[in-house]
Structure formats: C-alpha cells, structure tokens
C-alpha positions, 0 to 999 in steps of 0.5 A: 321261388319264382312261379311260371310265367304262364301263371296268373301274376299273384297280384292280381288275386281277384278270386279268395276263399274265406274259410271259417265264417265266425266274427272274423272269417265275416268280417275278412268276407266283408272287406274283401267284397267291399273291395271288389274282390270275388268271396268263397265263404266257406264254413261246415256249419249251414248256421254260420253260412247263413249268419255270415250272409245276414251280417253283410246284408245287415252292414250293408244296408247301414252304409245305404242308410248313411250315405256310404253306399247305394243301392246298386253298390250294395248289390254288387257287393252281395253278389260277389259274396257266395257260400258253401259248406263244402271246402272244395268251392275253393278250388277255384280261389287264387288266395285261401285265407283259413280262419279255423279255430285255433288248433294245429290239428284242425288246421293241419286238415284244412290244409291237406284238403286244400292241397288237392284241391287248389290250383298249384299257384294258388296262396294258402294263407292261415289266420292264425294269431298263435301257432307257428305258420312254418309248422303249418308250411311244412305239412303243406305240399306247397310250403312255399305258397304258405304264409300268415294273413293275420287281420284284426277284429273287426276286420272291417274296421281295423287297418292292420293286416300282419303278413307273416313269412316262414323260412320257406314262403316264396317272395312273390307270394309275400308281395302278391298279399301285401299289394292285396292288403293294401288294395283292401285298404289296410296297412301291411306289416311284414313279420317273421314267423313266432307266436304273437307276431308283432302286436299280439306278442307285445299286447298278450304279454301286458293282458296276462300281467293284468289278470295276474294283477287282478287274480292277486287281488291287488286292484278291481277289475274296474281300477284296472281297466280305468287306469289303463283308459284314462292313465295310457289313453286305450280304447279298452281295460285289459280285463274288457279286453280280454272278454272282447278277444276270448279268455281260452283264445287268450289261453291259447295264444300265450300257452304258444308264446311261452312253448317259444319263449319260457319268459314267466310273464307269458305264462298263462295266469292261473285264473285264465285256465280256470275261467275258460275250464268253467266256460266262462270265455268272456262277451261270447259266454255272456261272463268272464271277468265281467258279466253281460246282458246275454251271451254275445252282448257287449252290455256289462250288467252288475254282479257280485263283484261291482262295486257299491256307489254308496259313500265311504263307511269313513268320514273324511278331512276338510281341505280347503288349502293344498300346497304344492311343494316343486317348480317343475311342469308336474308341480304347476300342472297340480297346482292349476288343477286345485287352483281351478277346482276352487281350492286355495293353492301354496306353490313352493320352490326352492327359492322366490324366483322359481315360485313364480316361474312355476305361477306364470306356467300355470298363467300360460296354460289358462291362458292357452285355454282362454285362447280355446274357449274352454275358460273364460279371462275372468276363470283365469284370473280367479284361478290364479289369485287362489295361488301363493308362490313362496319360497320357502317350505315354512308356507305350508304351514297352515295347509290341509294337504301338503303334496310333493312334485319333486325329482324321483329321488327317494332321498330327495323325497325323505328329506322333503317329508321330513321338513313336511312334518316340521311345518304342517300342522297336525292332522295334515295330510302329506301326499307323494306324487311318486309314480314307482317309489315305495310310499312307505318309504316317504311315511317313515322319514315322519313321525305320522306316517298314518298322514302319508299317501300316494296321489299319482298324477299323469302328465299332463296334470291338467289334461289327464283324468287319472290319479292312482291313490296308494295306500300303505299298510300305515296309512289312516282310513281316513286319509284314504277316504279324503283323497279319495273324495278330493280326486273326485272334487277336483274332476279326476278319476281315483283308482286305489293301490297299494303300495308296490313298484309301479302300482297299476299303469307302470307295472303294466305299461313298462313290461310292455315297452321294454319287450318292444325294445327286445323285438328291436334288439333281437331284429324281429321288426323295426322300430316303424313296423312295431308302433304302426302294429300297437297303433293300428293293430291295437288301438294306442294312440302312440307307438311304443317307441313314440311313448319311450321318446316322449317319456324319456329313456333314462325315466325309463329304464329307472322304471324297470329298474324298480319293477326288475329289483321288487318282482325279481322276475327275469323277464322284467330286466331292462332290455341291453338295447335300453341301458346302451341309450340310456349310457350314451346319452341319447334320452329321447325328445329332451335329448334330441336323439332317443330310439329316432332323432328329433331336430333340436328346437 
C-alpha cells in the first residue's frame, strides 16, 4: 500500500513516541536521542517519567566523564527527550513505538487510542517479543501502518533490532524502520510474524529446557550456567538469564510460542509457573533462581541452595600418571593439558608411528604458544619430556587414570575398556571422553565398573575451561571426588552429571541447533539472518549455523539422534533439512560445503 505523495517520506521519522518507559521503553528513549532524533516519553506512571529522565541524565553524564560526548552534545541530547503522562503527546510522532506489558489487552487499548490520535501516515510499532503483531494489526484502523520493532536489552547496547511484518503491513512502512534502524546504528533483521520472532524463538526454547534440567534435579543451578559459559562461550547461564529477562516474561513469551507450535519442549517448565505465582520474577524481585543483594541488583548473594566450598566429605586417588589412549586432536589436546599440569602423560595409538604424530601435535601448539608468549621454550620442553608416545595399550600399565579419546563409537568404546581392564592395574581409574554415549555402557565392558567415569572435554582441550564429569549409578565416590579434584589441578573448571544423553551442553545446546534448522526448512529466515539475530540479539559468539559448519553435520545429527531415541520427545527428532546433508555429503567446514560452501584448502 503506497502512502500519498503529499505525505512526509517515512524515511525521514524525525519525530518517534516511546510509550511505556521501563528498562526498555528508556533505553529505546535513549538511543533514539543520542541519534538525534526528537523522543515523547510517554508512561501513565509520573515515577517512570521521572526515572526515564534520570536514567538518561545519569548515561549521559557518564559518556561526558569518558570522553564520548561533551558537554554541549549531552545538552542537545536531554532536550530532545521530552515527557508526559498522557498518550496524546504523540499525536505529533511520525513513528509510535509501544513498549507496554505484555498483554494483548493492554495493548489492544494503546493501540485504539493512538488511532484517534495520530496522524494517518503515522507508523504504530509494537515491542512486543511474544504476541502476534497481525493480532495487534488487525484491531487496528491502520493495519497496514502496524508492524514490530523488537529491540533487545539493553536497548543501548544491543545492536539487533527484529522488524517484524504481518500479512497486512505496507512495504514502505518496513523500509522507513529499517532505514531508522539502521541510522540508530543497529543492525535490522527482517522476520515474519510468530512468536519469539527469530532470536527469542530459538533462545526460549533452550532457557525453558534448563529450567526443566534444573526443576528435575539433574544439575545445580551453578553447573548449569558454568557449563553453558565455559562449554558454548555465552555471556550468561540460562538460569541467570533468565532472572535478567524476568521468569513471568519468560512465561509469557512460551506460553505464546507453545499456543503456535504445540512442541513440548516450549511448553513452560512447571517450575516457571510457580516461581512467577510466588512473585519470585527474577533480579526485578530481588529472587528467583538466584537470590540478590536487593530487588533490582544484579549482585548474587548466597542462599540456601549454594553450594559449600568446604573440601570433599571423600578422600580421593593419588594421580600422578595419566594416560591418553587416541591419536586424534581431542587425544593430543588432553594429553598437553596434563602434560602442562605437570602430570607424567602415556599417549597411545594404534601403532609407533601415530603415537608420535599426536606428540608432535602437542609440539605444535606449545610451540604456537611460545610463539605467543604465554610459554616459555624452557615450559615447552618440560611439558613434552612428561609425554610417552607408545603404540600399544600394554603401556598403560602402571597409570593412575586411563582416559579414552577414541571415535564416538560405543562398540569402538567397549572393546577399548575391555583392554582397559586387561592392562591397568587395580585401583585405575578409567575415564571416557564420551560427549552423548551412555557412561554405564563403557563400565559394563569391565569387571570394576565402580572405576569408569565420564571426563567430558571441549574442543579445543587446551583453550577450553569446561569439563563435565559423569557420574553413573555405579560409579565409587571416590573416584567422583578424584576427578573431580584433578579437573580443578589441571585448571579446568568440573560441573557433575549424570549419566544421561548429552549431559548438560548437548542436551541444551542441539535442541537449540536443530530448531534454527527447522526455521530454515520452513522458510521463516535465512540462514545470515538467524546467526546475525543469536549473535547480536543474544550474545553468542557464532551463529547456529556457523557452530553446525564448524561442528560437523554428521557429529550433528548423531547428537540428536541420541537425545531423540533417550527422551523420545517429538520435538527432538532431527530436522529433514539435517539428515538430507547429512545423506549428501556435505558435512560442513571438513567437507567443504555444509549449510555454506567454504573454499577447500
């Protein structure tokens, strides 16, 4: 729908209306002025007005301090933000952006009173993360002029911006806000209208599965979000996070996506519900799965659920030599990481030859890290004449801690552990670095499955802080409380889990994947729009299908695979789009051609 030519051209939105100033209406307030644009505030609340207004006075008066503005700029900043509490200060606005709670009532009234109000070219625009704009629209007398400006918190800092079209929205008003964004210097993703839009459709998802991983006592809240820090580099847990968004907002917003998409895995975890019935919302409560200083701080302060820092009730096994059964990259990056620690290393493969192939890997990088400065020569060489390249397993007999870095294979695995308990010796401890394989399964090829653990390591060893440790239902306290202690030795950080398909990063982490397949295959974004949104929107270092290429879609797809046949939740089936990859060939990076192409070194 093309708007008359004696109109103002919707590029130039010079005038916008913010309505609703809590954290987000403020912040969206503040990034419009600083842009040089002329800001309603608008909130029924006088405390809101007035704390909108000392929130961008206080931001301001901090760029002056560092240098990012003066003094003069910071004025002409202040005085284009003007306020009220009576919604028909917009009625001079070019662009309406309503940043109400999230209830289509609510919203169906802000909307209705801006239809009298507001010019007929004038943009309504809801910031709405949850409920559908086409609803929104169609109550409208403008529907066409109606479409989503979803900003993210903090508005100011955040880049992505999700404009959001309905069936119904005119083309130029989607341009006019696009070119806004980008003049606010942010980067503008187009979607289509369903809940969740793009980020918050794929980051929901993964928040509601670890609070049901949480709720079912499977891991602390602190394993949970350390395993998702240090094993997929977030800037948040899931469970910090979601105190940050809000536990009823979060409510809210899958209660929404599950009305659309009747998958279980958005349907809210109970223990969401019963925080947010008991008021306990999160940071804004002062408590929800954390307890802070004061309502509204982000200080964590202890409560009955952290844990103790006293040592283990359990005293542990002496290790001094470790051995490292593999010839792969995971095999040599375990094997430098013990080797640095101080601990004397044996560094099997099938045969001499690879033994001392996977050495000189570990030569490699302590070399790049001399290189680096972050080792001295002298470190290296130490670090080195602490490893044993042998080809054959009868090495291992005198270790401590036998550890298997072999293909994800059970069969492969079982016949290793069999030899395992040929050759070590008793009181061993034998450790699979398995990351989706049963535990259990790898202890029964033995006659002391009390020995067998789970030392989940990331790749790359040396770089990556996590290390899962998986406990099964036979496995000795003792040996829990030994690697436990060792991880710690050798500077890495352990979180405990049980012995269930994917433990704590995979079973949150491929869910998540695999629905970014699903948006593809059902055309709802592209593949760049998607890693631009959970990159900018959410704060990962790569986008989902970055991470596939770089994982590998057949490690993939043999993820979901195992989480699919243990949960048998319908939602966990591998995406089509996957296993037609997968079928062709293309794999990802090591391939050369995955969800991209990549040029073949």
């Amino acid at each position: 729908m093309d708007i008359p030519a004696s109109t103002t051209p919707l590029s130039s939105l010079r005038t916008v209306a913010v309505v609703g100033l809590g954290t987000m209406g403020t912040g969206i307030a503040e990034v419009l002025a600083r842009a040089g644009r002329t800001v309603i505030g608008i909130d029924i609340s006088t405390a809101a007005v007035h704390q909108a207004v000392a929130a961008l006075e206080a931001s301001t008066a901090r760029s002056v301090r560092k240098e990012r503005l003066d003094a003069v700029e910071r004025a002409e900043i202040l005085a284009r933000f003007r306020t009220s509490v009576e919604l028909s200060a917009a009625a001079d606005a070019d662009l309406v952006i309503e940043v109400v709670p999230e209830s289509y009532e609510v919203k169906h009234q802000v909307f209705r009173e801006l239809d009298a109000l507001v010019r007929p070219d004038t943009i309504l625009a809801t910031g709405t993360n949850a409920l559908s704009v086409t609803r929104l629209a169609a109550d409208s007398a403008r529907p066409e002029r109606v479409l989503g400006m979803h900003f993210f918190n903090p508005a100011p800092a955040m880049k992505l911006v999700e404009v959001v079209s309905s069936v119904l929205t005119a083309p130029t008003a989607v341009a006019a806000v696009t070119d806004l964004a980008h003049d606010l210097g942010k980067e503008p993703v187009a979607v289509g209208d369903r809940p969740g839009f793009v980020a918050d459709g794929l980051l929901f998802g993964y928040l509601n599965q670890a609070a049901a991983m949480y709720e079912s006592k499977y891991a602390s809240r602190e394993d949970i979000d350390a395993a998702m820090r240090l094993g997929c580099g977030l800037p948040m847990g899931p469970l910090a996070l979601l105190d940050l968004i809000g536990i009823d907002t979060a409510r809210t917003v899958l209660e929404a996506m599950y009305a659309e998409s009747h998958d279980r895995l958005h349907a809210p975890a109970p223990i969401l519900k019963q925080l947010s019935e008991a008021g306990l919302t999160g940071r804004k409560a002062g408590r929800g799965f954390y307890t802070y200083e004061e309502a509204g701080s982000g200080t964590v302060v202890r409560d009955a659920l952290t844990p103790l820092e006293a040592p283990p009730l359990t005293t542990g096994r002496e290790i001094r030599t470790v051995g490292v059964a593999g010839s792969g990259t995971m095999a040599s990056g375990i094997a430098e990481v013990f080797a640095k620690a101080g601990y004397g290393v044996v560094l099997v493969a099938r045969g001499q030859e690879k033994a001392d192939a996977a050495k000189a890997r570990v030569h490699t990088s302590l070399s790049r890290s001399v290189d680096k400065g972050r080792m001295t020569a002298e470190a290296r060489d130490e670090a080195l004449g602490r490893i044993t390249p042998a080809g054959s397993l009868d090495a291992l007999a005198d270790v401590d801690l036998a550890l298997e870095a072999v293909a994800e294979d059970l069969a492969v695995k079982q016949q290793l552990f069999a030899a395992f308990d040929k050759v070590c010796k008793p009181g061993a401890i034998l450790a699979t670095t398995t990351s989706s394989l049963p535990v259990v399964a790898c202890a029964r090829a033995t006659s002391r499955p009390e020995d067998v653990v789970g030392m989940h390591f990331f790749n790359p060893a040396p770089a990556m802080k996590l290390v899962e440790i998986v406990r099964t239902v036979l496995t000795a306290d003792d040996v829990h409380a030994t690697v436990r202690d060792l991880t710690t030795r050798i500077r890495k950080h352990p979180v405990d889990c049980g012995d269930r398909a994917g433990f704590i990063v995979n079973a949150l982490l491929f869910p998540y994947l695999n629905n970014a397949i699903k948006m593809v295959q059902e055309h709802y974004a592209t593949l760049d729009d998607i890693d631009a949104a959970m990159k900018l929107g959410g704060g990962y270092p790569m986008g989902p299908f970055e991470l596939l290429d770089v994982v590998g879609l057949d490690v993939s797809l043999a993820i979901e695979q195992v989480l699919h046949r243990e949960f048998r939740d319908p939602g966990l089936a591998p995406a089509p789009l996957l296993e037609h990859l997968v079928a062709a060939g293309c794999l990802g990076r090591k391939t050369g051609r995955g969800f991209r192409e990549y040029a073949r070194r």
